[in-house]
C-alpha positions in Angstrom: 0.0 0.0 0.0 1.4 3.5 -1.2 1.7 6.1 1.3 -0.6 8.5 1.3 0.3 11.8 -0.3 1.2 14.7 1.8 0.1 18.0 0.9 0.8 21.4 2.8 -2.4 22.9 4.2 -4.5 24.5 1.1 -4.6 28.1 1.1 -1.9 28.5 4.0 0.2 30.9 1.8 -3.2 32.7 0.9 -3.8 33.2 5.0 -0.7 34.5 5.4 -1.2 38.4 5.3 0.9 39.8 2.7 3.7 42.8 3.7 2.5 45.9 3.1 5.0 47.9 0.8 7.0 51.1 2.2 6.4 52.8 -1.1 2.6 52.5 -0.7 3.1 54.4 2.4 5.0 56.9 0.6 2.3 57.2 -1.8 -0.6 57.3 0.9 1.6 59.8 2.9 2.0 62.2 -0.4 -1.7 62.1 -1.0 -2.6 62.5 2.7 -0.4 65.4 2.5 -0.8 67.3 -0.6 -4.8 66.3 -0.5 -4.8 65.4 -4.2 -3.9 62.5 -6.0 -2.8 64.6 -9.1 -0.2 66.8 -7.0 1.1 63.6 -5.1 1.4 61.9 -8.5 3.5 64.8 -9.3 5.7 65.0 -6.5 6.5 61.4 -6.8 7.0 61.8 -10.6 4.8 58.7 -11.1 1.1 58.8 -12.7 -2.3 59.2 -11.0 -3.5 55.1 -11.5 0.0 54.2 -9.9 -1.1 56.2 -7.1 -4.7 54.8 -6.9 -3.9 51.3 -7.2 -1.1 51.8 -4.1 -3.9 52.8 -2.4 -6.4 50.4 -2.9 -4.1 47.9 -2.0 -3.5 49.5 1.3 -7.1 50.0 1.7 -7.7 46.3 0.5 -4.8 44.9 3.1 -6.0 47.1 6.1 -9.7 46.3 4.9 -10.9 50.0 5.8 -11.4 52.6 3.5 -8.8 55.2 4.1 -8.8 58.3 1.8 -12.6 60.1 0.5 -12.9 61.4 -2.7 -14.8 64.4 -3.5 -15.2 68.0 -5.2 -12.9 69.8 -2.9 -9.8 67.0 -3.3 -9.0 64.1 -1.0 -10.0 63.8 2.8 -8.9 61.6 5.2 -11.2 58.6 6.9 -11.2 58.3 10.6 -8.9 55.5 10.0 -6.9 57.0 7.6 -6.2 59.7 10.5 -4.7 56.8 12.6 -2.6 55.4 9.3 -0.9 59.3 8.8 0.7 58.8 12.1 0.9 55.6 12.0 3.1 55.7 8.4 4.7 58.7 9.1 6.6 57.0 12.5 7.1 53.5 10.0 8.8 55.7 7.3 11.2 57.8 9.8 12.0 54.6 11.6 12.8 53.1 8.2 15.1 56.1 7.1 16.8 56.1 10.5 17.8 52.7 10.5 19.1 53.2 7.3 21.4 56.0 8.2 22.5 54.3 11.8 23.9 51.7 9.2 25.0 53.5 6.9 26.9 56.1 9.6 27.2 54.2 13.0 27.0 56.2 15.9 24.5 58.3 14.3 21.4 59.7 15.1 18.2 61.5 14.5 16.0 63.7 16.3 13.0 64.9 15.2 11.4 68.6 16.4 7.9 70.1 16.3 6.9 73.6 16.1 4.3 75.9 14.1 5.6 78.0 11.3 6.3 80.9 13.8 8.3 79.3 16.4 10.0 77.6 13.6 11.3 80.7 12.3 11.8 83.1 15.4 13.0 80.1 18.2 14.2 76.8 16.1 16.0 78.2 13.6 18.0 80.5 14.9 19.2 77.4 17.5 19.9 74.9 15.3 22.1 77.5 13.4 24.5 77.0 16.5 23.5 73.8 17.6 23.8 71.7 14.1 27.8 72.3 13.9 28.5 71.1 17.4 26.5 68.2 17.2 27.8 66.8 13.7 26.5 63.6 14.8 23.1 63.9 14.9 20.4 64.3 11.9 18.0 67.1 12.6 14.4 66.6 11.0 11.5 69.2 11.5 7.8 68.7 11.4 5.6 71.9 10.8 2.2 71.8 12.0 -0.4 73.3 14.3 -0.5 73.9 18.3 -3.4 71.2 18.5 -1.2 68.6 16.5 1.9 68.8 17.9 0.8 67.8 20.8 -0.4 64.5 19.8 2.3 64.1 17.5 4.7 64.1 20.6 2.7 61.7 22.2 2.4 59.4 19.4 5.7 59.4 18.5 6.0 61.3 15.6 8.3 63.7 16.9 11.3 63.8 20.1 10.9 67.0 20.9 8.5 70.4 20.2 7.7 73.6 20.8 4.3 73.6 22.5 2.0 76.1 24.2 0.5 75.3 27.9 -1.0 73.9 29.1 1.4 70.8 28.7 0.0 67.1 29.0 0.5 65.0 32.2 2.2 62.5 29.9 5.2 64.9 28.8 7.6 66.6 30.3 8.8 70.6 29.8 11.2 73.4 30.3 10.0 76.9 30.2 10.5 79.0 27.0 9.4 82.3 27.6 5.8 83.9 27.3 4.4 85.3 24.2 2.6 89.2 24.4 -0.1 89.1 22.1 -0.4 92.3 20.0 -2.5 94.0 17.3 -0.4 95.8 14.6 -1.9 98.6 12.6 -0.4 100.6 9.5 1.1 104.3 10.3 -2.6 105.7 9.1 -5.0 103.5 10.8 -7.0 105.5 13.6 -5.3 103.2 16.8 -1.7 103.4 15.2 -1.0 106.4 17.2 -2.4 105.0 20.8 -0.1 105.6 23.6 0.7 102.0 25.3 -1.9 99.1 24.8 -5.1 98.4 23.0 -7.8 96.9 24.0 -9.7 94.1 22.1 -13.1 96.7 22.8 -11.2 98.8 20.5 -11.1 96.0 17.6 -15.2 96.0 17.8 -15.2 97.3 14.1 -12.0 96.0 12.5 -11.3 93.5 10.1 -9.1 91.0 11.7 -6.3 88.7 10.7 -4.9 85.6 12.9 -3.1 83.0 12.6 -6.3 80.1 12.6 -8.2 78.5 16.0 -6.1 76.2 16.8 -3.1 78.8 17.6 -3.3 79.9 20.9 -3.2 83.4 20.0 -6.3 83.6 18.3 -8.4 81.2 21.1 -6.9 84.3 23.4 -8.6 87.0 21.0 -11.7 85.0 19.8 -12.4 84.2 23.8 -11.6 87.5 25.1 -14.0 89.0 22.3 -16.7 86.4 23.2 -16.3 87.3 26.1 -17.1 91.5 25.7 -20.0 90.5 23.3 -17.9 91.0 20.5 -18.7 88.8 17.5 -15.2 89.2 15.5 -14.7 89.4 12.1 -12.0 87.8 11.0 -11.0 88.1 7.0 -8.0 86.1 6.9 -5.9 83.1 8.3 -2.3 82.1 7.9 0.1 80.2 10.1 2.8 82.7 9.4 2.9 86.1 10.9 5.0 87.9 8.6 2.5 86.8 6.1 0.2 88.7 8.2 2.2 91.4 8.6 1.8 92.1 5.1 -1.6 92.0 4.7 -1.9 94.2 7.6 0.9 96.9 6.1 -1.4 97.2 2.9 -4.0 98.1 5.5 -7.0 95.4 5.0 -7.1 94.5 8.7 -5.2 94.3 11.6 -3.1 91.8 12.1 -2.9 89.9 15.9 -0.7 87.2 17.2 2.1 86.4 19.4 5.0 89.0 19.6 7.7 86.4 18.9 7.4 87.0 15.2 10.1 89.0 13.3 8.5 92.4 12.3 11.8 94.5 10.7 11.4 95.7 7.7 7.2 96.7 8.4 6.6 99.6 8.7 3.4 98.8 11.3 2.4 100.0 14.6 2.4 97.4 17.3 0.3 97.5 20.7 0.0 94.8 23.8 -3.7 93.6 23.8 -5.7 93.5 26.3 -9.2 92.3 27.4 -12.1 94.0 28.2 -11.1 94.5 32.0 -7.4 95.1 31.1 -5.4 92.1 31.3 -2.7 91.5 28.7 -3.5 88.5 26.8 -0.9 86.3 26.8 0.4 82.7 26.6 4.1 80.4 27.7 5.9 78.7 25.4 7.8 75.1 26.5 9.8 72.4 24.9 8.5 69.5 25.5 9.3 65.6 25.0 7.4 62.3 26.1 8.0 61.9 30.3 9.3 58.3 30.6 11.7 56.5 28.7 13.8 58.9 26.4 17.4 58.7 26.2 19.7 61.7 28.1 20.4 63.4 24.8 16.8 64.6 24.0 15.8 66.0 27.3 19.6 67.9 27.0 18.4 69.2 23.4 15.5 70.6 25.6 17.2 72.0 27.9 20.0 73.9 25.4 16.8 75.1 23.3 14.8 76.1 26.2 17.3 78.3 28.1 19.4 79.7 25.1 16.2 81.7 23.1 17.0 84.9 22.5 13.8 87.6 22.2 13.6 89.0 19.2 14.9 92.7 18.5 12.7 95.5 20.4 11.1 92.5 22.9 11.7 92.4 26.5 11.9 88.9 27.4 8.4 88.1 30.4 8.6 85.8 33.0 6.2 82.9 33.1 2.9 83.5 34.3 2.4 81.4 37.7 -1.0 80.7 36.6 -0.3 79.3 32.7 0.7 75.3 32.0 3.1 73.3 34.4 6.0 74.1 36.7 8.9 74.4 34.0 11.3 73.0 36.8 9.4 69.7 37.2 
């Protein structure tokens, strides 16, 4: 009698999930990103059904829809959401170990901030910091107050330049605190006001902010809420020197955070205050995840944190008792 033939378990290759490719995350990440699968196509130098058919088979291998398709571009899904951060940690982990190879004893460290402490507080550091620390690969992530603090704890970043109040889960060194002012061209009525204005005073005026989810604006928008001011805001931008601009060629008045460089505008600038006369203002920290990270990030803080340098014209303030954490702790 024969033996019976042995066969490997049908389908077991077929149960077997299959790898899901880096470059699909690239592609999901450009799309995500640029919010158009035309643009991302372009970036990538590849054509738009390449694109789609990376993400179907992400979609097909995750088995949730990730990306919605309609009139104003591409949107994330709830799940997609979770797969941005999810990729964008996969993809930095991916290019770090291949420079820790590549270059042993090598490292990276990634840093947060909004356009605005980008310009004014990171980059003027890591002009001194990058050439005695040759060792170390320096990435940047721009994005919004609200995000970065989720993108510390999620991983996506080491370190980042946050506004209180700080989360329980990270911890933080003092930067300094922001003045929040209203800057008006040489002609406009206020221009001339001796000392500060009051947000009473911006009943009538077309305003321009940064966008609600900088901390500068929540100030203004509450404080104005609070008068019974509805205020009319005309335009949002991250940047304030794009602000600035706008403001110059008088079509509003410009408010946010005095740690923007103003030289070269010729604009008049005034604390703000609320309708009983506080200044409206908010601290600054660098901040990294609480437990586990190695020595050389919190000492990154630390330089960063007690080396910032106010711009020209600013009086650094001392941290309001009342606003985010003890910086010491």
């Amino acid at each position: 009698m024969s033996d019976p033939k042995v066969e490997s378990p049908r389908g077991h290759d077929e149960l077997r999930p299959e790898a899901i490719r880096l470059e699909d995350l690239r592609v999901f990440l450009a799309v995500a990103q640029s919010g158009s699968f035309r643009s991302a196509a372009n970036q990538m130098f590849t054509s738009q059904p390449t694109m789609s058919r990376s993400i179907a088979r992400l979609e097909g291998q995750l088995g949730v829809p990730l990306l919605e398709r309609g009139p104003r571009g591409v949107q994330l899904t709830t799940h997609g959401e979770v797969l941005l951060s999810a990729a964008r940690r996969v993809l930095t982990a991916m290019a770090d170990l291949r420079r820790v190879v590549s270059t042993p004893g090598s490292r990276t460290l990634r840093l947060g901030a909004t356009a605005t402490s980008a310009r004014t507080i990171l980059a003027p550091f890591l002009s001194r910091w990058i050439p005695d620390n040759p060792d170390i690969h320096v990435t940047a992530i721009e994005d919004s107050e609200r995000r970065l603090h989720s993108r510390l704890e999620n991983g996506d970043c080491d370190v980042a330049i946050v506004s209180s109040p700080v989360s329980p889960s990270l911890d933080s060194l003092h930067i300094t605190t922001v003045q929040v002012i209203a800057l008006f061209p040489p002609e406009h009525r206020l221009a001339g006001v001796d000392g500060p204005v009051s947000v009473l005073d911006l009943a009538d005026e077309r305003l321009l902010v940064n966008g609600e989810s900088f901390p500068s604006t929540g100030l203004l928008m509450r404080a104005l809420d609070a008068a019974g001011i509805h205020g009319n805001v005309v335009y949002e931008c991250s940047a304030g020197q794009t602000l600035a601009a706008i403001a110059e060629a008088g079509l509003g008045v410009a408010v946010f955070g005095d740690t923007a460089d103003l030289r070269g505008f010729a604009l008049r600038r005034h604390q703000l205050l609320d309708a009983s006369g506080r200044p409206l203002s908010f601290d600054l920290y660098a901040a990294w995840i609480r437990d586990g990270v190695p020595s050389d990030i919190r000492n990154f803080a630390v330089e960063l944190a007690t080396s910032f340098r106010p711009p020209t014209g600013r009086a650094a303030a001392a941290p309001s008792p009342s606003m985010g954490p003890d910086p010491s702790s």
